[in-house]
C-alpha positions as CSV (number, residue, x, y, z in Angstrom):
1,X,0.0,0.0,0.0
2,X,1.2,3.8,-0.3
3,X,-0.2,6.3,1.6
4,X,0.7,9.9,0.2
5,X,-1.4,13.0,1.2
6,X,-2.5,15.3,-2.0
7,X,-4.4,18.5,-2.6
8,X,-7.9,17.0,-3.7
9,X,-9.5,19.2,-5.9
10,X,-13.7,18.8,-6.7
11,X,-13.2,17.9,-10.5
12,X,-11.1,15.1,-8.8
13,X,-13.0,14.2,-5.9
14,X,-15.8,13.6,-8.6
15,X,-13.1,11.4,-10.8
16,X,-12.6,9.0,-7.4
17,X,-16.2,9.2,-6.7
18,X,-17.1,7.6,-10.4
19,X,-14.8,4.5,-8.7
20,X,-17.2,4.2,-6.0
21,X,-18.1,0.8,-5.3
22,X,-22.1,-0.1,-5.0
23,X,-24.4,2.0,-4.1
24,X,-23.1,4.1,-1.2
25,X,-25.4,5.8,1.6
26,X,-24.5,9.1,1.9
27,X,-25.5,11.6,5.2
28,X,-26.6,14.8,4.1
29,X,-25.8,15.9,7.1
30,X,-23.0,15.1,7.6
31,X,-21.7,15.8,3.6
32,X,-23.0,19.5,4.6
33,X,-21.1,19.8,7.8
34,X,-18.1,18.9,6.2
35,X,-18.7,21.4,3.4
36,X,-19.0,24.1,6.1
37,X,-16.1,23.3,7.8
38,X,-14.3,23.4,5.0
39,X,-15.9,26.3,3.1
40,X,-15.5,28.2,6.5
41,X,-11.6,27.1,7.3
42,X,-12.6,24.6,10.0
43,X,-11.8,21.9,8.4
44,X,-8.8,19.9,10.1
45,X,-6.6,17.9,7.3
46,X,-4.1,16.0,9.5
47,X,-7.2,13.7,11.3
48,X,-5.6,10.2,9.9
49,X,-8.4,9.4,8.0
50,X,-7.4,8.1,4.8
51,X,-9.4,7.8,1.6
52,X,-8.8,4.5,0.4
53,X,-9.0,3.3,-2.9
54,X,-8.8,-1.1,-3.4
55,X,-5.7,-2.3,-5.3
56,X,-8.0,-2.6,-8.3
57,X,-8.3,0.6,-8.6
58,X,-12.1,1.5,-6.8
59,X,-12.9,3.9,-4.1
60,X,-13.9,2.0,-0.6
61,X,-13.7,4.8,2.1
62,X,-14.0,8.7,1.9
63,X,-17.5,9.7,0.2
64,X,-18.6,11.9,2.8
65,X,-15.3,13.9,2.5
66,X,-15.1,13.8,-1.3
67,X,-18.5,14.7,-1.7
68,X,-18.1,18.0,0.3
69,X,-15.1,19.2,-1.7
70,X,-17.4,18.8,-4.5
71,X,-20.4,20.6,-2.5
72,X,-18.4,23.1,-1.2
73,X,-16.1,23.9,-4.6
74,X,-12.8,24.2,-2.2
75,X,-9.6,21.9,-3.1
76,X,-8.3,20.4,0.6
77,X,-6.0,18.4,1.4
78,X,-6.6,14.6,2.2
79,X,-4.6,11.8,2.9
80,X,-5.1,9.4,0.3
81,X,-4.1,5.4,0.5
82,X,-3.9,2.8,-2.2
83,X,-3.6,-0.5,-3.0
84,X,-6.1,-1.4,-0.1
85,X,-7.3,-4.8,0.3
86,X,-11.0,-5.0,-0.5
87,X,-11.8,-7.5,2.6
88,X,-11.3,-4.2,4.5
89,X,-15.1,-3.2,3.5
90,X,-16.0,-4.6,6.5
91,X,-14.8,-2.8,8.9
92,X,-15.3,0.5,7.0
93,X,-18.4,2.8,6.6
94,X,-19.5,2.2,10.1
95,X,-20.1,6.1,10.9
96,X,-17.9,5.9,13.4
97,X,-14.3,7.7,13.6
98,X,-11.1,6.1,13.2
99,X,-8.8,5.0,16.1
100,X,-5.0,4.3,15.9
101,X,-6.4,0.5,15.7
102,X,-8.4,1.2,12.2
103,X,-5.0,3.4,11.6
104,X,-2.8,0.0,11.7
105,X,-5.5,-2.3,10.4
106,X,-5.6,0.2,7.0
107,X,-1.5,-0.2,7.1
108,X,-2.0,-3.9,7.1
109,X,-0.4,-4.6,10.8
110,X,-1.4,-7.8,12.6
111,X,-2.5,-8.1,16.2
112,X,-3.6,-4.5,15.2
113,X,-6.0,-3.6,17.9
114,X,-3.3,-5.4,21.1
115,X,-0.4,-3.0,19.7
116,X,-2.4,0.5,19.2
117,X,-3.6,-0.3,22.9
118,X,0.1,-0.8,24.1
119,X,1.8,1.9,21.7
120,X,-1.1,5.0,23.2
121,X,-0.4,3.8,26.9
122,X,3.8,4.2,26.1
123,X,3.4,7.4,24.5
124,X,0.6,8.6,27.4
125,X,4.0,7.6,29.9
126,X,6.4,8.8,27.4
127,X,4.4,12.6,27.1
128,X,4.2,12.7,30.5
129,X,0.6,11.3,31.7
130,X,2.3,8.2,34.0
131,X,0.4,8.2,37.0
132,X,-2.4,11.1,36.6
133,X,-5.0,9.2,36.0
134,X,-7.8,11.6,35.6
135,X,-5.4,13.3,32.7
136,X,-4.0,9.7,30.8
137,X,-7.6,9.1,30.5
138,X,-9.0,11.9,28.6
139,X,-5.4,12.4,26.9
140,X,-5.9,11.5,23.6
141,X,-2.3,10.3,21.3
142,X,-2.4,10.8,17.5
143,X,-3.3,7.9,14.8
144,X,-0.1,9.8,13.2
145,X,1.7,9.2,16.2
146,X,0.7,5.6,17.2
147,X,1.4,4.1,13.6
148,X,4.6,6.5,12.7
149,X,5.8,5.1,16.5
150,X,5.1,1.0,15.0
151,X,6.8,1.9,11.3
152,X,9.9,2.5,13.2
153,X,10.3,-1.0,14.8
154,X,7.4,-3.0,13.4
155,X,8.8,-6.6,14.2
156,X,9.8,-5.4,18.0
157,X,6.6,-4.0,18.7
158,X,5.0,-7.7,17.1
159,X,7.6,-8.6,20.1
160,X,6.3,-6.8,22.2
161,X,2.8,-7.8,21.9
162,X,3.4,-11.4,22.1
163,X,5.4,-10.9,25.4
164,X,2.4,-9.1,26.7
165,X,-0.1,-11.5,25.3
166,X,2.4,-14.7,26.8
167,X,2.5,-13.1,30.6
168,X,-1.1,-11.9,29.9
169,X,-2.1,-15.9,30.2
170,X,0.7,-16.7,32.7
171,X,-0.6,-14.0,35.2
172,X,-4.0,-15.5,35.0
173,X,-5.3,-12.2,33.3
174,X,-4.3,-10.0,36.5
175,X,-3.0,-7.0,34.6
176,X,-4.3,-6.2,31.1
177,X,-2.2,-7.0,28.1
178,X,-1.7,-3.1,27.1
179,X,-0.7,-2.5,30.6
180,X,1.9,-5.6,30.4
181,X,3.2,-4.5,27.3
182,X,3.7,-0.7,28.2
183,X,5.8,-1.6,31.1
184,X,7.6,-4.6,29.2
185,X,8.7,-1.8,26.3
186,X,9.6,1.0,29.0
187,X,11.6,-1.8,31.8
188,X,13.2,-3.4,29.1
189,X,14.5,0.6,28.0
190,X,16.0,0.7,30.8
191,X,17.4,-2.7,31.8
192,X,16.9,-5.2,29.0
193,X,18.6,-8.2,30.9
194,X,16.2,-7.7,33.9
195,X,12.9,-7.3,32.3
196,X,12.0,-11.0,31.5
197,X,13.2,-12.4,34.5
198,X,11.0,-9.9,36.3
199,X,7.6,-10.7,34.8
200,X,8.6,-14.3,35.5
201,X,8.4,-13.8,38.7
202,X,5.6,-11.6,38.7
203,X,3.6,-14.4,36.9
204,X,4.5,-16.6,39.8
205,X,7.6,-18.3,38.6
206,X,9.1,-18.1,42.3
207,X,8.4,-16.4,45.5
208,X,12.0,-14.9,45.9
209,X,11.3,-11.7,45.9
210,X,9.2,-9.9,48.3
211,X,8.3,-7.3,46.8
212,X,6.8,-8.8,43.6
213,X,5.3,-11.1,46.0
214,X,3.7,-8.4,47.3
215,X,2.0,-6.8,44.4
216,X,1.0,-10.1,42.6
217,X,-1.1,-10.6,45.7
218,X,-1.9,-7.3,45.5
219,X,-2.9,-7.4,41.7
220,X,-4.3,-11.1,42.8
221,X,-6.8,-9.2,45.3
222,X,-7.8,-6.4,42.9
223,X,-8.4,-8.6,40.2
224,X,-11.5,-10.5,42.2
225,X,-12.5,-7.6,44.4
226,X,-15.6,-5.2,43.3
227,X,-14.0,-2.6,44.5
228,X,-11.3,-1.9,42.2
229,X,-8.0,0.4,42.9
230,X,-7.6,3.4,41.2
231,X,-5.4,3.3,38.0
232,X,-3.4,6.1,39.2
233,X,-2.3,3.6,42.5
234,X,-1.9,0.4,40.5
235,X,0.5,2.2,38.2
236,X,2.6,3.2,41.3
237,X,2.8,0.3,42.6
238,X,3.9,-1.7,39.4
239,X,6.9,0.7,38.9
240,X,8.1,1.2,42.6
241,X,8.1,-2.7,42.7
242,X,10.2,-2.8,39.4
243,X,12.4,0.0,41.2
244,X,12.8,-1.8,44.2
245,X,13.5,-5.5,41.9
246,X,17.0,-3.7,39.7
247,X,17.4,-1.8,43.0
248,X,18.0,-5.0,44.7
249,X,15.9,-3.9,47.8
250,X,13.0,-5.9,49.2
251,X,9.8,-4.2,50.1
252,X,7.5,-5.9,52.4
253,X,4.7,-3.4,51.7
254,X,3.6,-1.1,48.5
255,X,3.0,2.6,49.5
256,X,1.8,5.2,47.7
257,X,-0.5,8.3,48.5
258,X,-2.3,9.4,45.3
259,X,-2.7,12.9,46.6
260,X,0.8,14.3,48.1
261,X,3.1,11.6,46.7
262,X,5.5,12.7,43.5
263,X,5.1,10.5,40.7
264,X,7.6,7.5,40.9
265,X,10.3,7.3,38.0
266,X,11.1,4.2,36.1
267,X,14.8,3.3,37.7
């Protein structure tokens, strides 16, 4: 596939709507606020959606947009992918806006939906939203910036995802697999020979260590209670207990006051 963003005028926006495929059913609604927003300057160009025309040529996704250039007489600029397999009709055209999980699917990546979840919770850490919660969850990371992140190391982050997915199983399901892989990715950054050994031991391998002892039966107790512990604490926890593991320091309790205590680093 290539993926290439152009200045769509409306006599070509009509061209690539002749390729449409079937009958299509348009919103007028929503072709007229799009012709607005564009007609007004509103419009915003760099969303990730892609108009996507099938290897043989036919347009699959994009009506709405190319049918508002055409309403509203204004070239704009869209990013445009080809060669897309047509078996991707299905999960196209549901009304519903793209996520970095469509964003990969589109670029062919397997285990697409696993890896966006794992890529947005780095980058959430990585921009700065590590224990806040409140913040990491209405914090929203770019398509652009999930799949540009997975171009740059595609076959780690398939690594990465079947690490998570492997310990996911092992842990009986304690932690969820984007959380797993976020902290296998950042750990391993920072000490790649301690990492494994680490999760092993969190997924019960051996009760050496106290401190990992400690939070598996604290992730153990969470996992079946109804009253779950905020995010913001379970996040703590999993890194001082990582801290404490390279540190070589044994913690017989996990501490961590979500109002007046400073965000814990990754050692």
């Amino acid at each position: 596939m290539k993926i290439t963003k152009e200045l769509i005028t409306p006599e070509l926006a009509k061209e690539l709507l002749a390729l449409s495929v079937g009958n299509r059913n348009l919103s007028a609604n929503k072709v007229a606020k799009y012709s607005h927003d564009m007609i007004t300057g509103r419009w915003v160009e760099d969303t990730f959606e892609f108009i996507k025309i099938s290897k043989d040529g036919f347009l699959l996704d994009g009506h709405h947009r190319l049918s508002a250039i055409v309403n509203a007489k204004t070239p704009i600029y869209l990013n445009v992918v080809r060669g897309v397999d047509a078996s991707i009709m299905n999960v196209i055209d549901t009304g519903k806006s793209r996520n970095a999980n469509d964003a990969l699917k589109i670029n062919g990546v397997s285990n697409a939906t696993n890896i966006a979840a794992i890529i947005s919770s780095v980058l959430k850490y990585e921009y700065g939203y590590a224990v806040s919660s409140d913040i990491s969850k209405t914090m929203t990371i770019s398509n652009v910036d999930v799949v540009n992140t997975y171009e740059k190391n595609p076959e780690y982050w398939q690594e990465i995802f079947h690490k998570a997915s492997h310990f996911y199983l092992k842990m009986n399901r304690i932690l969820t697999q984007s959380t797993i892989g976020k902290y296998y990715y950042l750990f391993e950054q920072k000490h790649p020979d301690k990492v494994e050994e680490f999760f092993k031991q969190l997924a019960g391998s051996s009760d050496n260590n106290i401190t990992i002892s400690v939070l598996r039966s604290t992730l153990i107790r969470n996992k079946i209670s109804t009253k779950k512990l905020p995010s913001t604490l379970l996040n703590a926890y999993i890194i001082k207990t990582w801290n404490a593991y390279v540190k070589g320091v044994q913690l017989k309790k996990l501490m961590f006051d979500t109002e007046t205590s400073e965000s814990p680093k990754i050692a």
